[in-house]
C-alpha positions in Angstrom: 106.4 20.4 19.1 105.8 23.9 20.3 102.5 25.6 20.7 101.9 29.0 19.6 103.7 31.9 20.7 102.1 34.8 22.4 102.1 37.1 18.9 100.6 34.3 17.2 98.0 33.9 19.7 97.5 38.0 20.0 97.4 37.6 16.3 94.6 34.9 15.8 92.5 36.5 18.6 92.4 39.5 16.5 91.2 38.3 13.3 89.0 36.3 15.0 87.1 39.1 17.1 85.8 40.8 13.4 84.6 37.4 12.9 82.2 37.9 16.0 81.5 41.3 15.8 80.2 40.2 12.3 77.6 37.8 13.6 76.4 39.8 16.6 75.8 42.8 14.1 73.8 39.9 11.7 71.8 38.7 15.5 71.5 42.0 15.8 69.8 43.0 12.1 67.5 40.1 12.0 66.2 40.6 15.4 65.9 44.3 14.4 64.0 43.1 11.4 61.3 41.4 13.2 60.5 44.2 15.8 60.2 46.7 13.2 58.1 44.0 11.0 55.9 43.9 14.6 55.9 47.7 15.1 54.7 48.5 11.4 50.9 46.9 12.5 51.1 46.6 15.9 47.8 49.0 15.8 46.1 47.2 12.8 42.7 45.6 13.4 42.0 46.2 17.5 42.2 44.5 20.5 42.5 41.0 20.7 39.7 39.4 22.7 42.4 37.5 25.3 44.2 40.8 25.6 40.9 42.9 27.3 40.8 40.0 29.8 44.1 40.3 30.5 44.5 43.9 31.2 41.4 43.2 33.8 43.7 40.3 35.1 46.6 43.0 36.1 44.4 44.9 37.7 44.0 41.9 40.1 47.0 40.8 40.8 47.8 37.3 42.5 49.8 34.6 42.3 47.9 32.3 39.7 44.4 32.5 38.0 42.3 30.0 36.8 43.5 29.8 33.0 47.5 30.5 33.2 50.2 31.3 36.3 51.1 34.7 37.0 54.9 36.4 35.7 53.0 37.7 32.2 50.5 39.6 34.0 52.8 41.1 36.6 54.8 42.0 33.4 51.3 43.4 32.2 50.6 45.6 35.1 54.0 47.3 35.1 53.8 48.0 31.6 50.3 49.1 32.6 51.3 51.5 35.2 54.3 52.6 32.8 53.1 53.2 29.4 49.3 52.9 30.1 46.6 50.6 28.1 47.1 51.6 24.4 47.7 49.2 22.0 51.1 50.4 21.2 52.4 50.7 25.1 50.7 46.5 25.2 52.0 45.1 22.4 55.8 46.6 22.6 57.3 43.9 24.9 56.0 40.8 22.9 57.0 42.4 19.9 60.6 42.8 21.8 60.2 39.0 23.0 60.0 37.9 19.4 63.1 39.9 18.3 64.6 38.7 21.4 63.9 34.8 20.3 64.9 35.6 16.8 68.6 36.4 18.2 68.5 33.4 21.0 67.5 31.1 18.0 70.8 33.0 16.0 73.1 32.3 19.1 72.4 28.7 19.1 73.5 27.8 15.9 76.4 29.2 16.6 77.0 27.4 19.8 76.7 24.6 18.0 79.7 25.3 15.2 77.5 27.2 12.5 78.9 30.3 10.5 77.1 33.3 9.3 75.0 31.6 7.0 73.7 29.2 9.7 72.9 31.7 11.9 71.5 34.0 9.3 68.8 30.6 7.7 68.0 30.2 11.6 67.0 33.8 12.2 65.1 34.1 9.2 63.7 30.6 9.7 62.6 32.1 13.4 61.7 35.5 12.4 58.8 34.0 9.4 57.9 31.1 11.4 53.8 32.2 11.3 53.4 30.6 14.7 56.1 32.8 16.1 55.0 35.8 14.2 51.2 35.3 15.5 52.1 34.7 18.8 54.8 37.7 19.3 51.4 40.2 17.8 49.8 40.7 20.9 50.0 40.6 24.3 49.9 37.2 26.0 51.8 34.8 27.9 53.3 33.0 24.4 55.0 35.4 23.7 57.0 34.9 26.8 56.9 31.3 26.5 58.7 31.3 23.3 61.8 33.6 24.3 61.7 31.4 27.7 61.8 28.2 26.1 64.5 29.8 23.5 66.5 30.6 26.6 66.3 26.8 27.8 67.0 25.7 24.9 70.3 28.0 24.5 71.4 27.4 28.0 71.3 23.7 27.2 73.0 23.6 23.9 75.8 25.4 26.3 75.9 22.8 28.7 76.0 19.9 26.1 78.8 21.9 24.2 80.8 23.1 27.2 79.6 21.0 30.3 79.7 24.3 32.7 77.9 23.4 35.9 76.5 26.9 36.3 74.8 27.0 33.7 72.5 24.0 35.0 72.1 27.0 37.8 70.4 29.3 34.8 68.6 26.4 33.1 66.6 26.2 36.4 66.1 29.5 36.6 64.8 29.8 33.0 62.1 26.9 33.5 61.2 28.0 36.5 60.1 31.4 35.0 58.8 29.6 32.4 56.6 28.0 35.1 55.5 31.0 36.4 54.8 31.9 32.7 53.1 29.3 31.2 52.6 25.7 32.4 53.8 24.2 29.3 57.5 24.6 30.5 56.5 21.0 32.5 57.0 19.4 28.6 60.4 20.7 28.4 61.2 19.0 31.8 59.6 15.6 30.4 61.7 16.0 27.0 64.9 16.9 29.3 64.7 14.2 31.8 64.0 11.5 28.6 66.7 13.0 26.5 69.2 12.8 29.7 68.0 9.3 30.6 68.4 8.0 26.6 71.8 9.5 25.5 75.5 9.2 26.9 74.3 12.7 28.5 72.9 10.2 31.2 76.3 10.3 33.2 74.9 13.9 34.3 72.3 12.6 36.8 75.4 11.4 38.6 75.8 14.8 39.5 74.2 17.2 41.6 73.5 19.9 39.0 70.5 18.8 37.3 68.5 18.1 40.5 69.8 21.5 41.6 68.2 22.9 38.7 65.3 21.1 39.1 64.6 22.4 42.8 65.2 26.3 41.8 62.7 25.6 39.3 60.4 24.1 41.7 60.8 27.4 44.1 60.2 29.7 42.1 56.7 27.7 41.2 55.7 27.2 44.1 53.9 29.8 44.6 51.6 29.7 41.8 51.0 25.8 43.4 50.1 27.0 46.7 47.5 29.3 45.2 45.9 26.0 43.1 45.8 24.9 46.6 44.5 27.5 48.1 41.6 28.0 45.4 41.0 24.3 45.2 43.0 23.6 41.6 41.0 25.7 39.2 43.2 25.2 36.6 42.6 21.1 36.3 38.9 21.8 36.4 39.5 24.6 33.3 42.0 22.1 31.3 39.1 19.2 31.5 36.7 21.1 30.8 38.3 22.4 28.1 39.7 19.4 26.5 36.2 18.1 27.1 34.2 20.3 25.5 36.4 23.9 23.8 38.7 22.0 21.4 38.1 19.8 18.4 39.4 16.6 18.1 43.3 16.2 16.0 44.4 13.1 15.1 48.2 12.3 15.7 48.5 12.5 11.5 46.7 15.5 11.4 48.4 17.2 14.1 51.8 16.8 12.1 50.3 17.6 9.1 49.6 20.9 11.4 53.2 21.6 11.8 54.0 22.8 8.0 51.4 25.6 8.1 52.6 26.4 12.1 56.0 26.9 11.1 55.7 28.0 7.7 56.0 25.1 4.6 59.5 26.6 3.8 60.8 26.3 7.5 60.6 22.5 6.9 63.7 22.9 4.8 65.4 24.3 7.9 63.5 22.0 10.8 62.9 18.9 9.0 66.9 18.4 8.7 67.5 19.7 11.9 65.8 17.3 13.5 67.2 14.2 11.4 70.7 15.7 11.8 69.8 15.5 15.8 68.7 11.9 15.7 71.0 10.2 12.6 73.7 12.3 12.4 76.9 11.1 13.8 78.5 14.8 13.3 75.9 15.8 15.5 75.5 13.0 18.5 76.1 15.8 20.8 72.8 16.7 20.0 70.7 14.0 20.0 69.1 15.5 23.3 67.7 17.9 21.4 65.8 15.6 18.9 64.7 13.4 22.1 63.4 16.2 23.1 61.3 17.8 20.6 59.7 13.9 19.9 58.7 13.8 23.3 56.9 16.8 23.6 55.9 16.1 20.3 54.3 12.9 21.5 52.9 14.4 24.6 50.8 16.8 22.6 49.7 14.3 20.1 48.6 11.9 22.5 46.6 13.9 24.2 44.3 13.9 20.9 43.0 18.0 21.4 46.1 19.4 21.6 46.4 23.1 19.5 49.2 22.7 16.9 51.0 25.7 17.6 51.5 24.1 21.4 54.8 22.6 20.0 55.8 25.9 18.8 58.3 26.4 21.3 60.3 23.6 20.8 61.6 24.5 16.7 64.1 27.3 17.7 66.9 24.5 18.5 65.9 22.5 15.0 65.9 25.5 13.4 69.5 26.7 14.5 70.6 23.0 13.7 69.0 23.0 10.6 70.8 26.4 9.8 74.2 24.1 10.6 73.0 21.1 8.7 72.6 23.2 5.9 75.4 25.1 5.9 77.7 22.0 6.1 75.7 20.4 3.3 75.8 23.4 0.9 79.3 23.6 1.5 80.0 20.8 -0.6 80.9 21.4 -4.1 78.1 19.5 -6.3 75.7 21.5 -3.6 77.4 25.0 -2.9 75.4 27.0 -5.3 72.3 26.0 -3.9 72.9 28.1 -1.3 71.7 31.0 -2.2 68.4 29.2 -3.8 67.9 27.9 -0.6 68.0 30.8 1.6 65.8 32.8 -1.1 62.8 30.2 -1.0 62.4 30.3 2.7 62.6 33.9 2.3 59.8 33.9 -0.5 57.5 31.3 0.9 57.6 33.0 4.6 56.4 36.1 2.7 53.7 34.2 1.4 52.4 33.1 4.4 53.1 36.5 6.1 49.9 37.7 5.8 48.0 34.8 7.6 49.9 35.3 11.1 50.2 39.5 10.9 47.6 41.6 9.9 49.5 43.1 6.8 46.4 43.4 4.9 43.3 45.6 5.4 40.7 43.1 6.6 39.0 42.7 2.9 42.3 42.7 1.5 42.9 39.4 3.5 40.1 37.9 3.3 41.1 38.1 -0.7 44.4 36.3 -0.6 43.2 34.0 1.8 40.6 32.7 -0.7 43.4 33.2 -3.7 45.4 30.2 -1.8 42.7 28.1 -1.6 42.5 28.3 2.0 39.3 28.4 4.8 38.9 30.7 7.8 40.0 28.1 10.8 39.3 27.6 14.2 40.8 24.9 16.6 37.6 25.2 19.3 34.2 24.0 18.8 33.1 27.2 17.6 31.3 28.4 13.9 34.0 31.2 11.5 32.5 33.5 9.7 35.0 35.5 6.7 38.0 35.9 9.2 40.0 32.6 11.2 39.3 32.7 15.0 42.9 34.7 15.7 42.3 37.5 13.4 38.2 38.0 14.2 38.9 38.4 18.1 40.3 41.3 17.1 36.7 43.4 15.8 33.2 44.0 17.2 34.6 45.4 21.1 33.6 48.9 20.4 30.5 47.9 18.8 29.5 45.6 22.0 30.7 48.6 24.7 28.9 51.4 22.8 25.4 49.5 22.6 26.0 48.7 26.4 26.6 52.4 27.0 23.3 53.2 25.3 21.9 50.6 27.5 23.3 52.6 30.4 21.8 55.8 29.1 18.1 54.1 29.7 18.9 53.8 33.3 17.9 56.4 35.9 20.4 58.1 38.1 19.5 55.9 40.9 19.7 52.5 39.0 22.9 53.1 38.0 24.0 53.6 41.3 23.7 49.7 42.0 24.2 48.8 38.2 26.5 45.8 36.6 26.9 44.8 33.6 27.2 40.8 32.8 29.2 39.6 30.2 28.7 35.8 28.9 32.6 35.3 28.6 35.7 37.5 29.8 36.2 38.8 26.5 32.7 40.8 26.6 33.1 41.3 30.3 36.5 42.8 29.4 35.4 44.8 26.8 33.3 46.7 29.1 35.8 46.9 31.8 38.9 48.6 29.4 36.8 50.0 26.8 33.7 51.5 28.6 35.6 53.9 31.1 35.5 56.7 28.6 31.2 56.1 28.7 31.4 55.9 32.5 30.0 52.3 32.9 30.3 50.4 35.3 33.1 47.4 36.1 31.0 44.2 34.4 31.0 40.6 35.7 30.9 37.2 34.6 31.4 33.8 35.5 33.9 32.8 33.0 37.3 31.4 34.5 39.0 34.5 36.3 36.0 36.9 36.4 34.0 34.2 38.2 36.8 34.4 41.2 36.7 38.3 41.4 32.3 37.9 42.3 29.7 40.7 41.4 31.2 43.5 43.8 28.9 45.3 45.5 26.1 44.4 43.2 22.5 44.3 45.2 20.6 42.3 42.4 18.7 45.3 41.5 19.6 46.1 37.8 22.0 44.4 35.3 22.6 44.9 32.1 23.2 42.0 30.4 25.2 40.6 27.7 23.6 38.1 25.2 21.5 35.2 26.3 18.2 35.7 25.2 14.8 37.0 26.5 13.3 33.5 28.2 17.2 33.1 29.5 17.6 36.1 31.0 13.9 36.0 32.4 15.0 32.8 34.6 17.0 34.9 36.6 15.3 38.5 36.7 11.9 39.8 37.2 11.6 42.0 34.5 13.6 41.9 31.7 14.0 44.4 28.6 16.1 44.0 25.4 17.3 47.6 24.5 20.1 47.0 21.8 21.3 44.8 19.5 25.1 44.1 18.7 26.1 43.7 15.4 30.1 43.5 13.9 30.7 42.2 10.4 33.7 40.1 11.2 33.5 39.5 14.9 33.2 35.8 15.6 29.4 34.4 14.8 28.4 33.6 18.2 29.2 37.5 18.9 27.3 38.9 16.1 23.6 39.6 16.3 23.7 39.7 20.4 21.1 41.3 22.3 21.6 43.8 25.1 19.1 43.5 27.5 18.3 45.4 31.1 17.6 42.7 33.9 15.9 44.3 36.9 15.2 42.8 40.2 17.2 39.0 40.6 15.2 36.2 41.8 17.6 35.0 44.0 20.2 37.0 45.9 23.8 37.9 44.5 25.4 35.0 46.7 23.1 32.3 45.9 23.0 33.5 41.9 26.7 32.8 41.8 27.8 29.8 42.0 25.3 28.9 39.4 27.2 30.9 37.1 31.0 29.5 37.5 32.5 28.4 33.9 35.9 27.6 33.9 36.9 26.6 30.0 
């Protein structure tokens, strides 16, 4: 038998390249799709209370801090020095990010054998996923954790499909980013090493390539190590503290249950045969690692009993590209083929339902409508009171309230006083209100003990006047000599416990700077 001639082969190459410039345009659309979907209210509603702290956080740069490791803030600070502090110039990259993991979660359905219609019911999947959607809003390191992970994830589809040793070269650099990023990256180590050790994949660790990957991600973490070193391991004392006494309590049934409003209850008709393709489906043994995988993380944050549900996030882009291929295959049989199209249209529809619970579509009373139309309750995973809006959404009102009773507060202090003056914030959301929003009154840079802000100190404050933040009169009185409320903070649909604050004016400490602070350190 002869193979193909060279005009045959000139010949199949050509109609197969409209075939790919096809699917990169359909990558490209849906990824275009979600960054406009991100642009149209990337100014809705106002700051989110993690993204003040963080703009304070790249104007200090270092390599770790005492809640998260460093790359998204260094990402932060050039943007920063780029495009400046608006919401707009803040919010543009994770916005890009989540286009960007809308196309990676595309490409690795088709890496693993899926058509246009695979690829397209993975994008979609990805683009509505409200986890994804939330996350991608504003500014934070999950935004980058996602495309990171997605990367991973990609990168090791390839080298199950393919086998190409450099590409265990880009695997390590991916996770070790994603180290630098976010912590969480450790998980997709765990659910690597037991997918490896569990599948015929195993015959890898016989080579030199995984460990190679391994110790490139390990040096490009070290750094962020050496500071927890250095700074005697914050971060362990903020993740007990927090498991200990910030989140509630999520039983491993519950936590799962979690998962359909995380990802959206018509993304289980995408994920939920993704993954049983990955562990049962003979079509798809290659594969299996991937299913390891997400159960191990899975297990990991169930385990741990206070785990967020939205922490396994990052591992549904590869079920949802092998969903997209399950399906596709499936649908492709003739009793099923013209459920297709239903299929497609009903994650469409129900994404859109749950659109407006991740991005703030919806003026605020709008919202609050619908939410109470489905039947659901504002939520919160800390131990904290809601009032009309869930946690994500109300972090986002009462700043310019809180900074323009402060800035009265500064207007009762004489020339002199505010020489020395600080203001005090309870947590590094006030504190950072204060030090983004209050330039424009002239205040001064604030303070506070809460996780970062506690390792930055007071400054060159003497102890003579403060103006504090919450607390309340006999509080406040333990640590000054004369204390005076002038102001009272009020925000309709801030979180409670930042409604109804008093602003007071401390004068003369009882103690001096140095000794008041260590008395003040909260990492949670």
């Amino acid at each position: 038998m002869s193979g193909p001639s060279p005009a045959g082969t000139e010949a199949g190459a050509a109609s197969l390249r409209p075939i790919g410039a096809i699917r990169r345009r359909l990558l490209l659309g849906f990824a275009l799709a979600a960054f406009a979907l991100h642009l149209i209210v990337i100014g809705r509603y106002g700051y989110f209370r993690d993204e003040l702290y963080y703009l304070v956080c790249a104007r200090h740069l270092a390599w770790g801090y005492v809640d998260q490791p460093p790359l998204s803030l260094a990402i932060l600070a050039l943007v920063v020095r780029t495009l400046g502090e608006s919401l707009w110039a803040i919010r543009l990259l994770p916005a890009l990010a989540g286009a960007a993991t809308v196309a990676l979660t595309g490409a690795m359905a088709g890496r693993m054998g899926g058509g246009s219609y695979a690829q397209a019911m993975a994008c979609l999947a990805t683009l509505l996923a409200p986890a994804f959607l939330g996350s991608d809003h504003f500014f934070s390191m999950n935004a980058f954790d996602l495309l990171l992970w997605a990367w991973a994830e990609l990168l090791l589809i390839r080298i199950l499909g393919e086998g190409r040793p450099r590409d265990w070269v880009w695997l390590g650099l991916a996770m070790g980013l994603g180290l630098l990023n976010k912590i969480s990256m450790l998980w997709f180590g765990a659910g690597l090493l037991a997918g490896l050790g569990l599948t015929p994949q195993r015959r890898t660790l016989a080579t030199p390539w995984p460990y190679l990957a391994g110790l490139l991600a390990a040096i490009l973490f070290l750094p962020h190590v050496l500071w927890q070193i250095a700074h005697g391991w914050p971060t362990l004392e903020f993740m007990r503290n927090a498991t200990r006494h910030k989140m509630v309590e999520v039983g491993g049934l519950e936590f799962v249950a979690k998962q359909l409003l995380e990802m959206g209850p018509g993304n289980a008709l995408v994920w939920v045969p993704g993954l049983a393709v990955a562990l049962f489906g003979r079509a798809a043994r290659p594969w299996r690692l991937l299913g390891i995988l997400y159960l191990v993380v899975a297990l990991l944050l169930a385990a741990g009993g206070r785990s967020r549900a939205s922490y396994l996030a990052a591992a549904y882009p590869m079920l949802l590209a092998l969903g997209g291929v399950a399906l596709e295959r499936g649908l492709a049989l003739r009793p099923w083929r013209r459920l297709r199209a239903p299929a497609f249209a009903t994650v469409l529809l129900l994404g859109v339902v749950t659109l407006p619970l991740a991005l703030p579509i919806l003026p605020v009373e709008s919202f609050i409508r619908y939410q109470a139309a489905l039947g659901l309750q504002p939520m919160t995973e800390e131990h904290l009171r809601v009032g009309p809006l869930p946690q994500h959404y109300a972090d986002m009102f009462g700043w310019e309230e809180m900074v323009k009773e402060v800035a009265k507060a500064w207007r009762f202090l004489t020339p002199v006083e505010r020489r020395h003056a600080v203001v005090f914030g309870q947590n590094y959301g006030e504190a950072g209100a204060v030090d983004v929003l209050g330039r424009k009154y002239g205040l001064p840079h604030a303070a506070s003990g809460h996780n970062s802000y506690w390792l930055w100190g007071w400054g060159d404050f003497d102890g003579s006047v403060c103006i504090i933040i919450g607390g309340d009169r006999a509080d406040n009185a333990e640590w000054f000599e004369q204390v005076e409320q002038v102001g009272t903070i009020d925000a309709r649909y801030a979180m409670p416990y930042e409604r109804g604050l008093g602003v007071f004016i401390g004068r003369r400490l009882k103690m001096s700077p140095e000794q008041a602070w260590p008395r003040l350190r909260l990492f949670i």
